[in-house]
MIBA-280160 format. One record per residue (C-alpha): x, y, z; residue in one letter. Coordinates in steps of 0.1 Angstrom, whole numbers, plus 2048, in hexadecimal, padded with zeros to 3 digits. Layout:
# residues N
east->X&north->Y&up->Z&rest->A
...
This chain:
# residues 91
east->3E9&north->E02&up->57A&rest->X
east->3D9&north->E02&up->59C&rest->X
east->3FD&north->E04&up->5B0&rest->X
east->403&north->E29&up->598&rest->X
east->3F0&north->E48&up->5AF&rest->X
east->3D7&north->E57&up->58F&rest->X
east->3DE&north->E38&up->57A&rest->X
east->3F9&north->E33&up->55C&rest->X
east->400&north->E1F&up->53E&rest->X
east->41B&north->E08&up->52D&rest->X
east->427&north->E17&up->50F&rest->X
east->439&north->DF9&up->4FE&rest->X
east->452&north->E04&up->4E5&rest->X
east->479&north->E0D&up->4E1&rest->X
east->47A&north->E30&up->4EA&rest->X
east->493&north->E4F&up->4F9&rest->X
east->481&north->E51&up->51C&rest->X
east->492&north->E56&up->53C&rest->X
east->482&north->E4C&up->55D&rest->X
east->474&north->E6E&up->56B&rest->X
east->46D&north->E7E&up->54C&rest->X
east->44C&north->E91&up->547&rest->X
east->43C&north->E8B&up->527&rest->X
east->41C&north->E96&up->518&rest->X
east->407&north->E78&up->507&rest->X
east->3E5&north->E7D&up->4EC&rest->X
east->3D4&north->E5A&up->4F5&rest->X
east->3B9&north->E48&up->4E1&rest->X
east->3A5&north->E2D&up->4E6&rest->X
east->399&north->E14&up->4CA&rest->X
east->375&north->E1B&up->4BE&rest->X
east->37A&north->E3F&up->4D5&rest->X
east->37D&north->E5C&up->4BB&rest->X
east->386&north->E73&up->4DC&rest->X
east->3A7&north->E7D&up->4E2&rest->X
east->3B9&north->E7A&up->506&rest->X
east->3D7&north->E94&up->50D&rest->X
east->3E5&north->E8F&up->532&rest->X
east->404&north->E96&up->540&rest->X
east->419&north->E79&up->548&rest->X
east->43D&north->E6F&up->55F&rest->X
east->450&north->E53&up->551&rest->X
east->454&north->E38&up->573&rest->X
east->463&north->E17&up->563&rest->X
east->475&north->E13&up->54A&rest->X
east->47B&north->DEF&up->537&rest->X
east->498&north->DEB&up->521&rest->X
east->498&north->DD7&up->500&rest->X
east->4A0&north->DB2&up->50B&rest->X
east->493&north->DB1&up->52C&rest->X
east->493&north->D95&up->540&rest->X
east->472&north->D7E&up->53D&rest->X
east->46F&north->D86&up->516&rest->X
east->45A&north->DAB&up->522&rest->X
east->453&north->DC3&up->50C&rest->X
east->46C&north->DE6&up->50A&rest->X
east->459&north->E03&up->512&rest->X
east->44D&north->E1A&up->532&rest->X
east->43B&north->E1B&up->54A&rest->X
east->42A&north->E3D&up->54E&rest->X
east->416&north->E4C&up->569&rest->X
east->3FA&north->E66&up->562&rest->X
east->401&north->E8B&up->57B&rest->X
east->3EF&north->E99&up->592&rest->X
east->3E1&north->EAF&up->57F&rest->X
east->3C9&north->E96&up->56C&rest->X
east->3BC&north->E8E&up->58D&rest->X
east->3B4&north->E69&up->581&rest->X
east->39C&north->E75&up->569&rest->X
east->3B3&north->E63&up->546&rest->X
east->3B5&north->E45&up->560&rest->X
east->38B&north->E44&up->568&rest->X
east->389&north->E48&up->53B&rest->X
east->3A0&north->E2B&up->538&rest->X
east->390&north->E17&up->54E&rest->X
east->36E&north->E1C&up->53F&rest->X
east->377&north->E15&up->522&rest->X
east->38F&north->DF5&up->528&rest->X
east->36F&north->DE4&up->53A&rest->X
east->35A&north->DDC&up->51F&rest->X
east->377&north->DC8&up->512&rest->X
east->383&north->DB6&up->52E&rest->X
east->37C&north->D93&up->520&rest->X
east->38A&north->DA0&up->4F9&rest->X
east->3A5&north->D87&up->4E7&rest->X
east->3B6&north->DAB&up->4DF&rest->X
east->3DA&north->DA9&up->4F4&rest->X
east->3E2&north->DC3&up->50A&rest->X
east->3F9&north->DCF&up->525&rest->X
east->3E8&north->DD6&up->540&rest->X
east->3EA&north->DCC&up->562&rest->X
């Protein structure tokens, strides 16, 4: 998520979260036994039945604090598998 200042992620899903809220998130990446725990502010939110058949979920944006460091690991790791069949929601 380049436009998101220390990157973010889509967490599809039907969930409770307001836009604004801080949440803490324990990431993991397939074939990555580490474990990623970054603080996170909920920035979009998209409701079941969206227009343009998208996915419910949030968009979340990693704080300050990290200082881009979860968004550099996710990147690393994503690169490798930028020609994969696997689906995924990034932009």
């Amino acid at each position: 998520m380049p436009f998101l200042k220390n990157g973010g992620l889509f967490l599809p899903g039907q969930n409770q979260l307001r836009m604004g809220q801080e949440i803490f998130l324990v990431l993991s990446m397939m074939g990555d036994p580490e474990r990623i725990r970054v603080a996170a502010k909920v920035v979009w939110v998209t409701p079941p039945g969206a227009q343009g058949n998208r996915p419910a979920g949030v968009g979340v944006q990693f704080l300050e604090a990290d200082q881009g460091q979860t968004r550099a690991k996710i990147e690393n790791h994503i690169a490798g598998m930028l020609k994969s069949d696997q689906p995924t929601y990034t932009l």
